[in-house]
C-alpha positions as CSV (number, residue, x, y, z in Angstrom):
1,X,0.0,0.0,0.0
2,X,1.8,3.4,-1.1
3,X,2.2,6.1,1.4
4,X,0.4,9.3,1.6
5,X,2.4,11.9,0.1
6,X,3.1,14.9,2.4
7,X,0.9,18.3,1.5
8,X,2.8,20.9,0.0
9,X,3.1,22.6,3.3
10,X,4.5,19.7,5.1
11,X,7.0,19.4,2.2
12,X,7.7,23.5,2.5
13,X,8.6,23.0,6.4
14,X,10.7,20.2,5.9
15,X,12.9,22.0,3.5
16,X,13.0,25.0,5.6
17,X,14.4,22.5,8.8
18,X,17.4,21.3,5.9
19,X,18.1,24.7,5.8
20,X,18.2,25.3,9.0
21,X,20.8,22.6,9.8
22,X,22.7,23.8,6.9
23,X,23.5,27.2,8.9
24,X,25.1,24.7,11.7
25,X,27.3,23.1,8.9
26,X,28.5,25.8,6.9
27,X,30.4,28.8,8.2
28,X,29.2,32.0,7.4
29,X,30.9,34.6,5.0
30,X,29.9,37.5,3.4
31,X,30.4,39.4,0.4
32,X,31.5,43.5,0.1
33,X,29.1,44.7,-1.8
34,X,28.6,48.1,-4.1
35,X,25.7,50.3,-5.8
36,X,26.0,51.0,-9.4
37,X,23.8,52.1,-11.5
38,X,22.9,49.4,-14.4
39,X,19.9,50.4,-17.5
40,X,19.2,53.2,-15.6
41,X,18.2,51.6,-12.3
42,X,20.5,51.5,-9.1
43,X,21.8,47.8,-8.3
44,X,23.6,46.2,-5.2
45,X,26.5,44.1,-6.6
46,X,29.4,42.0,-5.5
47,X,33.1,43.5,-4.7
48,X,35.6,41.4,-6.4
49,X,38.0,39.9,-3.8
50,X,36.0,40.8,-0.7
51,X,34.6,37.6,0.4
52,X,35.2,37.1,4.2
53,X,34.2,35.0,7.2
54,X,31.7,36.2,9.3
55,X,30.4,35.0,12.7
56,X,27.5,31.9,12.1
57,X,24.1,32.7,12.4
58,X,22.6,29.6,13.5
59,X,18.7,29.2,13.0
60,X,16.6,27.6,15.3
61,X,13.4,29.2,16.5
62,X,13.9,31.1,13.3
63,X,12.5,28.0,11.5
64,X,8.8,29.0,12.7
65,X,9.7,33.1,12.4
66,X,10.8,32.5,8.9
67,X,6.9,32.3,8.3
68,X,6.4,35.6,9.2
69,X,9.4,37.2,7.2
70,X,8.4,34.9,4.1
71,X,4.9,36.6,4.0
72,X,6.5,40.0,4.9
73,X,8.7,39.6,1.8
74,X,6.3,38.3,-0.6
75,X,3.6,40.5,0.2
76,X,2.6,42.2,-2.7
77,X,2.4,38.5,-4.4
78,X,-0.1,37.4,-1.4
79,X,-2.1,40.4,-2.0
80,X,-1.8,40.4,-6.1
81,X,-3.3,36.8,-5.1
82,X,-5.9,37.5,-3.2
83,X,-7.2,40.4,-5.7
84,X,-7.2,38.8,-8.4
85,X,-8.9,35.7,-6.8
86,X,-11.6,38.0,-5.5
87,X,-11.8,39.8,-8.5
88,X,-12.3,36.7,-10.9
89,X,-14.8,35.3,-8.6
90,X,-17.9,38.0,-9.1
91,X,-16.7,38.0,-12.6
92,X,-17.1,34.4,-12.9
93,X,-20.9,34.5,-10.6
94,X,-21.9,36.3,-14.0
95,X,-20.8,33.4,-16.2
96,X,-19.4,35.2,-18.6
97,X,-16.2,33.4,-18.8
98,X,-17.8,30.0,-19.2
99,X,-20.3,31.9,-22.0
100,X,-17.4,32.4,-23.6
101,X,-15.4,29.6,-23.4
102,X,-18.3,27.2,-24.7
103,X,-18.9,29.5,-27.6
104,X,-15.4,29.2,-28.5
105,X,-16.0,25.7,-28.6
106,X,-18.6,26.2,-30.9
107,X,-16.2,27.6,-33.1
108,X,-13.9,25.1,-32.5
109,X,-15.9,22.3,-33.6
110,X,-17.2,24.5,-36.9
111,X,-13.6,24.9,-37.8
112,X,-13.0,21.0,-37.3
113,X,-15.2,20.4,-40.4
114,X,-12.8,21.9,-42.7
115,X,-10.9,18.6,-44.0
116,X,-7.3,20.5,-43.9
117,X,-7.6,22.2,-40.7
118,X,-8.4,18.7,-39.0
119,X,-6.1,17.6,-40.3
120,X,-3.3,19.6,-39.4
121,X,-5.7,20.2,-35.7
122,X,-7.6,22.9,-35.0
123,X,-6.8,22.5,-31.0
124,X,-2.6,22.3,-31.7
125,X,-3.0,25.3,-33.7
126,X,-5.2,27.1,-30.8
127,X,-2.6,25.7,-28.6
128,X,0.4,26.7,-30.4
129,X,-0.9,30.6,-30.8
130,X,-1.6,30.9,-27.2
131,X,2.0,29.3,-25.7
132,X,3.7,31.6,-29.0
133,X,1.9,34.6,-27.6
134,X,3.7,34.2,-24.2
135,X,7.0,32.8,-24.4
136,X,7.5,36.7,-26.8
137,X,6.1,37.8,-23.6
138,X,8.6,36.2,-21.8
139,X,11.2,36.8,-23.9
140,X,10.6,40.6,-24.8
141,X,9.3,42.3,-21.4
142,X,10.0,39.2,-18.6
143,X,6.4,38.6,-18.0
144,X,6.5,36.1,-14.7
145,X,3.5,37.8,-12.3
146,X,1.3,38.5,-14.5
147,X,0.6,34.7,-15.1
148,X,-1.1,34.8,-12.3
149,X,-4.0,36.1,-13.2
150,X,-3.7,34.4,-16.6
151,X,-3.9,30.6,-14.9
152,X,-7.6,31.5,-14.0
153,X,-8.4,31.7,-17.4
154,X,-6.3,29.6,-19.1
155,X,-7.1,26.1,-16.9
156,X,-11.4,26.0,-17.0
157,X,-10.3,26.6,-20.9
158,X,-8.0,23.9,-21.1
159,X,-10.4,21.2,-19.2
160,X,-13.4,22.3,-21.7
161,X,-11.1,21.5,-24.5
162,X,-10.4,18.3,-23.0
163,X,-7.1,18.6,-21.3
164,X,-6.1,19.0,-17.7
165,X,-5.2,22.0,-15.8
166,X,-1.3,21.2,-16.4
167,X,-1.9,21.9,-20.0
168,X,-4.0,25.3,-18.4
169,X,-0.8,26.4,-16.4
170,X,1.5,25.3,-19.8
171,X,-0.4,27.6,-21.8
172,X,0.4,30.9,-19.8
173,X,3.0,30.2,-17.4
174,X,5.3,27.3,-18.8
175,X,5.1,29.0,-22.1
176,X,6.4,32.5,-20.5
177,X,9.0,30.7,-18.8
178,X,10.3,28.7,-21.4
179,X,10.4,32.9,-23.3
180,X,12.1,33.8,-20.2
181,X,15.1,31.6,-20.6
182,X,15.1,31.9,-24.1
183,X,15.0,35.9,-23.5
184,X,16.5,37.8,-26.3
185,X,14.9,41.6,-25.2
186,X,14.2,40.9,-21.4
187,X,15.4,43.8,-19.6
188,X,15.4,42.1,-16.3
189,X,17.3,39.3,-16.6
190,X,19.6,39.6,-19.9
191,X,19.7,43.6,-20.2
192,X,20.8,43.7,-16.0
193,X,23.4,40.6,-16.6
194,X,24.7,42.0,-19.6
195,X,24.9,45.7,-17.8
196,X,27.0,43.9,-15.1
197,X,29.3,42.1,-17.6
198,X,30.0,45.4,-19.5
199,X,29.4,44.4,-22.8
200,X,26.9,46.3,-24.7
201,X,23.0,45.9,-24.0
202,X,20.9,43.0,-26.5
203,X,23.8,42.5,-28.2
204,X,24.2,38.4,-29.6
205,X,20.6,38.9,-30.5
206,X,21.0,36.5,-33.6
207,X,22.2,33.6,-31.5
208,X,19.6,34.2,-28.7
209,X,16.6,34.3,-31.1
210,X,18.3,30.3,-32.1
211,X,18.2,29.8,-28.5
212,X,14.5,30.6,-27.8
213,X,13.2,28.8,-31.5
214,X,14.9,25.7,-30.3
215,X,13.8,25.5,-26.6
216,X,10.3,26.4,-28.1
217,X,10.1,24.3,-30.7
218,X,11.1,21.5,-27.6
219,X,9.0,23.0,-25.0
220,X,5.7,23.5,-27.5
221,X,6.3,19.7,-28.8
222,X,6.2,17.6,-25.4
223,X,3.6,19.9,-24.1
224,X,1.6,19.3,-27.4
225,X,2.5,15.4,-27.1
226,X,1.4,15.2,-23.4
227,X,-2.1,17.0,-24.0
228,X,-3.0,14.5,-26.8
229,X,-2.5,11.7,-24.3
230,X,-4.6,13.2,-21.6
231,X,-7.2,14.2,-24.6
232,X,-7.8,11.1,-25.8
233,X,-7.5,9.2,-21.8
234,X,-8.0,12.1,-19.1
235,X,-7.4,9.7,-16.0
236,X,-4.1,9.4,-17.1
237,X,-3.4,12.9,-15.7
238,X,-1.7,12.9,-12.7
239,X,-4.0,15.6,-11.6
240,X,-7.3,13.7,-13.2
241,X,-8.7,13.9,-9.4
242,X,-7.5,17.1,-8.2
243,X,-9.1,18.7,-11.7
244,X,-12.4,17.5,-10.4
245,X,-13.1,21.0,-8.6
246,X,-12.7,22.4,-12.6
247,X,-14.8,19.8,-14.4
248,X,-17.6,19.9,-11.8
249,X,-17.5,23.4,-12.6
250,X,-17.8,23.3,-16.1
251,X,-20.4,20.4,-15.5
252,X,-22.9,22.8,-13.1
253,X,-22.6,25.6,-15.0
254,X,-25.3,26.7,-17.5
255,X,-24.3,27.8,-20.4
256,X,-27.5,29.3,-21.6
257,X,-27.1,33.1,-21.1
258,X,-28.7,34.2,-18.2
259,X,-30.9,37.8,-19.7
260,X,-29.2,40.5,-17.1
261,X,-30.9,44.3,-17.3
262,X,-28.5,46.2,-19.2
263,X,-28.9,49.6,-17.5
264,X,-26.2,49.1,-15.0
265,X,-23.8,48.1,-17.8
266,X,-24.7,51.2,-19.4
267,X,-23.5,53.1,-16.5
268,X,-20.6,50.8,-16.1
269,X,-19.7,51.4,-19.5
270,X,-20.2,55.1,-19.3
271,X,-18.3,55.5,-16.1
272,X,-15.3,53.3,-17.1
273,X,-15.0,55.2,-20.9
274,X,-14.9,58.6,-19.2
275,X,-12.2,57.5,-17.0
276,X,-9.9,55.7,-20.3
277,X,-10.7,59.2,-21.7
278,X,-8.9,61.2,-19.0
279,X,-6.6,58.6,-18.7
280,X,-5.7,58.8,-22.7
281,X,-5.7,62.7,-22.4
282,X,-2.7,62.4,-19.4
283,X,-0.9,59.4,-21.3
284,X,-1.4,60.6,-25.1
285,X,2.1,58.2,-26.2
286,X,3.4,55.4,-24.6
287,X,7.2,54.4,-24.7
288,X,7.0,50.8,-25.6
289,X,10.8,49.6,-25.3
290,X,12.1,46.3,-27.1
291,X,15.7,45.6,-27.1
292,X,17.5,49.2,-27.1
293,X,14.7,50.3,-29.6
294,X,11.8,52.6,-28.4
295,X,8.4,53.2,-30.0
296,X,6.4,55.9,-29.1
297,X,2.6,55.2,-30.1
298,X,-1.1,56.4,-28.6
299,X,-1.5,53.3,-27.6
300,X,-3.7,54.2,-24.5
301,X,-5.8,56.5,-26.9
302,X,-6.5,53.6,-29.4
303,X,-6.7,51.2,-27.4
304,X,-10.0,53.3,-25.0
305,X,-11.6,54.0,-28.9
306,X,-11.1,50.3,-29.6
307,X,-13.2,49.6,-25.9
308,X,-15.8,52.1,-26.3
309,X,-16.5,50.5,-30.0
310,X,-16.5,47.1,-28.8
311,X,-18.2,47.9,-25.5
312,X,-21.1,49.5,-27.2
313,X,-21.3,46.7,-29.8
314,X,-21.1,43.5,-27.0
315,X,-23.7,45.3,-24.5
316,X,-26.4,45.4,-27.2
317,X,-26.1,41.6,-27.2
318,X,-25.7,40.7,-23.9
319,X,-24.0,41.8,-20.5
320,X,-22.4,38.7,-20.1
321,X,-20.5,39.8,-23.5
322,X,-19.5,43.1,-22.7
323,X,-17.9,41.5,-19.2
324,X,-15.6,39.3,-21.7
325,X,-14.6,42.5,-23.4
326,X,-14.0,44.3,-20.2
327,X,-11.8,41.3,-19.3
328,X,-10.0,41.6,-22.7
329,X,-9.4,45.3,-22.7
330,X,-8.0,44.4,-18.8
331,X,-5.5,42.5,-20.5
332,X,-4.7,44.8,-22.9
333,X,-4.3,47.5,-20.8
334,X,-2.4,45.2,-18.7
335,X,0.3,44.6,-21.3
336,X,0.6,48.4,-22.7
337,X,0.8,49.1,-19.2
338,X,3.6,46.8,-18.2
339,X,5.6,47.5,-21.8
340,X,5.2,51.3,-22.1
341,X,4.6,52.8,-18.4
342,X,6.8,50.4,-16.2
343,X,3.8,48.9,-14.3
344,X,4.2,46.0,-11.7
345,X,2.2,43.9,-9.3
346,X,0.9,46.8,-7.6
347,X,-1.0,48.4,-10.4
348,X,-1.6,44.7,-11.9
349,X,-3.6,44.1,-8.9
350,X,-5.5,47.4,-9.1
351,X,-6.1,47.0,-12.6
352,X,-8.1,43.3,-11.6
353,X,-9.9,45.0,-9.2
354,X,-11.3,47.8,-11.1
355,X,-12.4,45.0,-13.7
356,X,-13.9,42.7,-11.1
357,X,-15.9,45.5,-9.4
358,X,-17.2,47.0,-12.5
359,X,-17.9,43.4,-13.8
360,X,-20.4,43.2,-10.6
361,X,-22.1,46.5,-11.5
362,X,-22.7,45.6,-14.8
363,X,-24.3,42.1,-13.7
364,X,-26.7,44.4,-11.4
365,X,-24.9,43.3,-8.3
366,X,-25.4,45.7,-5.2
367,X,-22.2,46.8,-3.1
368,X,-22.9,44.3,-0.4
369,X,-23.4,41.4,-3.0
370,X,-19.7,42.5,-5.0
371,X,-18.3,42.3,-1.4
372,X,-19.5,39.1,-0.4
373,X,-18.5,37.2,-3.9
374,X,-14.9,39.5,-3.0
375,X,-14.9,37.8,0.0
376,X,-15.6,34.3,-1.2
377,X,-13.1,34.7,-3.9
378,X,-10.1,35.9,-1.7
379,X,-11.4,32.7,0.8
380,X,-11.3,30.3,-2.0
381,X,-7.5,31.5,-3.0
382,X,-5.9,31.6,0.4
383,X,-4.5,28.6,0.6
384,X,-2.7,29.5,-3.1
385,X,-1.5,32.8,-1.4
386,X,-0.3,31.6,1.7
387,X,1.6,28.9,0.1
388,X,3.8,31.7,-1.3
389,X,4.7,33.1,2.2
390,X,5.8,29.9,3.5
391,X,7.6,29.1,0.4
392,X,10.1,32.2,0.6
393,X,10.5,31.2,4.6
394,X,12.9,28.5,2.5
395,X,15.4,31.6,1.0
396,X,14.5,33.8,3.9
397,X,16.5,31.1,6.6
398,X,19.2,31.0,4.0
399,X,19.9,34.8,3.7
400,X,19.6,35.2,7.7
401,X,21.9,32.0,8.4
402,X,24.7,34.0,5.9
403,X,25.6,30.6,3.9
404,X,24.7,31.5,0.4
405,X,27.8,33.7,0.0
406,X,30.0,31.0,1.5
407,X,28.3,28.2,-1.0
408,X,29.2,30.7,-3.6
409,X,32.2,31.4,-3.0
410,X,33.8,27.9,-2.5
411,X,31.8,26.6,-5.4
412,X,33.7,29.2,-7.9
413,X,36.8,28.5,-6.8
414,X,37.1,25.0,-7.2
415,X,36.3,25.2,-10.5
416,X,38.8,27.0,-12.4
417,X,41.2,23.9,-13.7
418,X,38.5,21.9,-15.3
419,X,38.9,23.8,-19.2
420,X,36.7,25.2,-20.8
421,X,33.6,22.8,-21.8
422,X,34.1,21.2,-17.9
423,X,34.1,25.2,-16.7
424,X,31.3,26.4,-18.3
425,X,29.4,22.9,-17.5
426,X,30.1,23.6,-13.6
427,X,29.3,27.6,-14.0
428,X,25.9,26.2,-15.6
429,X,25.3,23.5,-13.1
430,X,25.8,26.6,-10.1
431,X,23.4,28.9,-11.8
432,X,20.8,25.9,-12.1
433,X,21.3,25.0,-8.3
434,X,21.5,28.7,-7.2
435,X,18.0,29.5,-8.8
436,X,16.3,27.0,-6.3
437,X,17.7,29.9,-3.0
438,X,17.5,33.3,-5.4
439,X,14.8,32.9,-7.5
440,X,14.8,36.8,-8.3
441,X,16.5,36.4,-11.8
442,X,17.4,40.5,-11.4
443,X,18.7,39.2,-8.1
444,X,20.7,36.2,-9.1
445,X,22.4,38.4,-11.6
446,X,23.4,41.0,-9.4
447,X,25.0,38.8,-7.1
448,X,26.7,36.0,-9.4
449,X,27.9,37.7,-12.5
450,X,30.5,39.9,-11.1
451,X,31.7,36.6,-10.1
452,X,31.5,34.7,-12.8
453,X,32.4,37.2,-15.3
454,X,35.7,37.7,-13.7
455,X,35.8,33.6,-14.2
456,X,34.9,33.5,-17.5
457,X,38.0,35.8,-18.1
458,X,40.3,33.5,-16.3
459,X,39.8,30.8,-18.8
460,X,39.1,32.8,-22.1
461,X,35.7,32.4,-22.4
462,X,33.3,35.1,-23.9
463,X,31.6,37.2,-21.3
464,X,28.4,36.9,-23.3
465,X,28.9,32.9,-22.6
466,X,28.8,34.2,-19.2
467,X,25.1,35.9,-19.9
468,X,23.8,33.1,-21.5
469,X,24.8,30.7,-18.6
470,X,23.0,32.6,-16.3
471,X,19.9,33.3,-18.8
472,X,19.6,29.4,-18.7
473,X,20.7,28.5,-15.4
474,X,18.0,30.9,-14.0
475,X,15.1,30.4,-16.7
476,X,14.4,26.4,-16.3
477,X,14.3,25.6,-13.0
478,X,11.7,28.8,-12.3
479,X,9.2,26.1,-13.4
480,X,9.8,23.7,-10.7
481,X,12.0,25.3,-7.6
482,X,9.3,26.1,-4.6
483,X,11.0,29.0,-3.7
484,X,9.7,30.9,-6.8
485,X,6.4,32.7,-5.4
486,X,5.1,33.1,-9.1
487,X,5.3,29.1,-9.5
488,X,3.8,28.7,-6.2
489,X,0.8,30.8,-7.1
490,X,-0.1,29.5,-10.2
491,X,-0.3,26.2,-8.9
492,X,-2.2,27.2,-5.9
493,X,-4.9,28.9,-8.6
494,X,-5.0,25.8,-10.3
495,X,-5.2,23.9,-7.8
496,X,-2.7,21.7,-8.2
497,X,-0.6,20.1,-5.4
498,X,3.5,20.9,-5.5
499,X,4.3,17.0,-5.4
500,X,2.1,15.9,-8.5
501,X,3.5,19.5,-10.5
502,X,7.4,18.1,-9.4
503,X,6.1,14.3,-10.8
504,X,5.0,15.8,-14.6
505,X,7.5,18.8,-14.6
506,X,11.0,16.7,-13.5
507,X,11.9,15.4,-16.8
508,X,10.8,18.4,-18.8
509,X,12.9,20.4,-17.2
510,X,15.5,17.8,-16.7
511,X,15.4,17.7,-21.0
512,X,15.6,21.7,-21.0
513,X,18.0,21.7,-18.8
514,X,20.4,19.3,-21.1
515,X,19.2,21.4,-24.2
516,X,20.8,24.6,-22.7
517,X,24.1,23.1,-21.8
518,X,24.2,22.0,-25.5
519,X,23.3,25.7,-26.9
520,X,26.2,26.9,-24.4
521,X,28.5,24.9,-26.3
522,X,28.5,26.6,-29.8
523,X,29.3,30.0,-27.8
524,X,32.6,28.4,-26.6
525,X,33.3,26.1,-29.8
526,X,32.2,28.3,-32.9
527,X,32.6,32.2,-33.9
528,X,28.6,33.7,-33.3
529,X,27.9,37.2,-33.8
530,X,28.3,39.5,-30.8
531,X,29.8,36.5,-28.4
């Protein structure tokens, strides 16, 4: 008979205790470090040659207070969490988002009649498109949060079609991820690393758009080979029972479209158009920056026009039509906002919770009924956003108990006489490892490149090998280490337990990880533009 395994939390505190006995083991040391200013934006980095010993800092009672800090730390992810799950909840007592997902079915299946395009499927290409959308979201801007709010949709979609809610959280948050360590334009990971190294900003671009093709072309094809299997037998999902939350949902709810009075949409409408108006009058261009390249466009301006058209045209067919819209122009506000006016979870959060308040008005909800289905929504999600604050307890004893300098410093020393394929497979190997304690890929960079830079000079390797290690070493295991909050939170939306994500997501990233050692390699081996 096979044993219970442990609940996520159980397998959080544990962790946290093997930290905890690591501060007894390894002595601490410390790092000198600097502020310089990197892109623009004032960074804390490393001092070459000023690693010393510093008096341990054993944990012990720490173990439980590590709780607290963890939820201190990742606070504005518990409470992007809880708005968006309160948020999505009186938007989904309208039914909109089920309105809409079975008349994309419809579509679907009207599309399947075509001889060609069922034959080439209609659901891979659907599939494809959406993963496409984000790994260039990924790979351009460095989306990671956002997917968040993303998983909500993404996973009642992905059971409707057939799938699990693996495939839901592979559509939005794998697929970023995978764009992420492919990253040819991110400013936070490959513009800060690449700022540290001195060598000049998105340059290599040729090679790195190779990189994120292949690990695409990888990623898309097992994800596409694993949702066929669960498509054509869903209890082979490792998650077929937990996913019975999502199929009982889809199952209760009526897809008929509940007639709702359209007067309080009306107002809805009328209040939320004067405000884009204002809003396009103070923000008339919007700096959208790829790569060292800059577009100003009035992209606020078009965008309100675009809503005010399509808000007018959905309400005169139904409420639960002009919600969807106001969810769509959400998101694309969401993504002009985060390209062109430097938004993050702060205003991602308020963003949700203008949509989900004005999504109860226009489904004639009164005050006290928005803030009960709030309510309900933020109780449902908890356990998704507490998660997150246990989770960072993990990196929080680590920092406190002053051993991730040490481990970092030892490590790069004791691997500077292996040559260069044997140096650059250890550098890669530390990144990989180092991502499970400083999952901040900003952070990692800060605090191992002027290190490894300085390495990478030592055995005559390009400093742009350098970047790319760390690119890789930090993008992969984002999709599997708890420490990352972001992981941690999409599960928790999707419900789906830690140990059953580690059993599906192990040898994918094991595979990913293999696939970026071999595109190190031709950095090292062959002459590449820019490396």
């Amino acid at each position: 008979m096979l044993k219970k395994v442990p609940h996520t939390y159980v397998i959080i505190f544990f962790l946290i205790l093997i930290c905890a006995t690591l501060t007894w083991l390894i002595p601490g040391g410390e790092f000198e470090r600097e502020s310089v200013v990197v892109n623009g934006v004032e960074r804390s980095i490393i001092k070459n040659g000023s690693f010393h010993k510093t008096d341990s800092q054993l944990q012990t009672w720490q173990v439980f207070s590590s709780f607290f800090d963890g939820f201190l730390r990742t606070s504005n992810i518990i409470v992007l969490i809880l708005m968006i799950g309160g948020s999505f909840w009186i938007l989904n007592d309208s039914k909109s988002i089920d309105i809409g997902i079975f008349s994309f079915l419809k579509r679907l299946k009207r599309l399947e009649q075509s001889k060609l395009l069922a034959f080439i499927g209609v659901q891979n290409i659907v599939l494809i498109s959406i993963m496409t959308i984000f790994s260039l979201f990924g790979a351009i801007f460095g989306m990671s949060e956002e997917t968040i709010a993303f998983t909500i949709i993404f996973v009642p979609l992905a059971i409707s079609m057939g799938y699990d809610s693996i495939v839901g959280v592979s559509l939005c948050f794998v697929a970023a991820a995978m764009g992420f360590a492919g990253a040819f334009l991110n400013p936070f990971t490959l513009g800060v690393a690449q700022g540290l190294s001195d060598i000049p900003l998105f340059s290599g671009l040729e090679y790195r758009i190779i990189m994120w093709a292949v690990i695409n072309l990888f990623g898309f094809a097992y994800i596409l080979r694993y949702a066929a299997k669960i498509r054509k037998d869903p209890t082979k999902s490792v998650v077929y029972e937990d996913d019975a939350y999502w199929r009982s949902r889809n199952e209760t709810t009526a897809v008929k479209e509940a007639r709702i009075k359209p007067t309080a949409a009306w107002f809805a409408m009328a209040i939320i158009s004067a405000s884009l108006i204002l809003f396009s009058f103070f923000n008339p261009q919007s700096t959208i920056a790829i790569g060292n390249n800059q577009f100003h466009i009035p992209a606020i301006p078009v965008a309100t026009v675009l809503f005010i058209v399509m808000g007018a045209l959905t309400l005169r067919h139904s409420v639960q039509y002009f919600i969807l819209t106001l969810l769509t122009f959400t998101i694309v506000f969401l993504v002009i906002g985060v390209m062109g006016h430097g938004w993050y979870i702060k205003e991602i959060a308020t963003i949700f919770l203008a949509m989900g308040i004005f999504a109860g008005i226009s489904a004639n909800n009164s005050p006290n009924a928005i803030t009960k289905l709030f309510l309900d929504g933020a109780k449902d999600i908890l356990p998704a956003a507490l998660i997150v604050g246990l989770a960072r307890g993990i990196v929080v004893i680590l920092e406190d108990g002053k051993i991730i300098d040490t481990i970092l410093f030892y490590v790069s020393n004791s691997m500077q006489n292996f040559g260069e394929i044997g140096t650059v497979g250890i550098m890669y190997l530390i990144q990989t490892m180092l991502n499970v304690f400083i999952p901040s890929g900003s952070g990692q960079a800060a605090l191992t490149i002027p290190i490894m830079s300085q390495i990478s000079d030592l055995i005559g390797i390009s400093r742009q090998t350098t970047v790319v290690i760390f690119q890789l070493g930090d993008g992969f295991t984002n999709m599997i280490t708890p420490t990352s909050g972001v992981l941690i939170g999409v599960l928790g939306v999707a419900r789906i337990p830690y140990e059953k994500w580690f059993k599906w997501a192990a040898s994918f990233i094991f595979m990913l990880i293999v696939i970026g050692f071999l595109l190190i390699l031709p950095t090292i081996l062959m002459e590449l533009n820019g490396f």
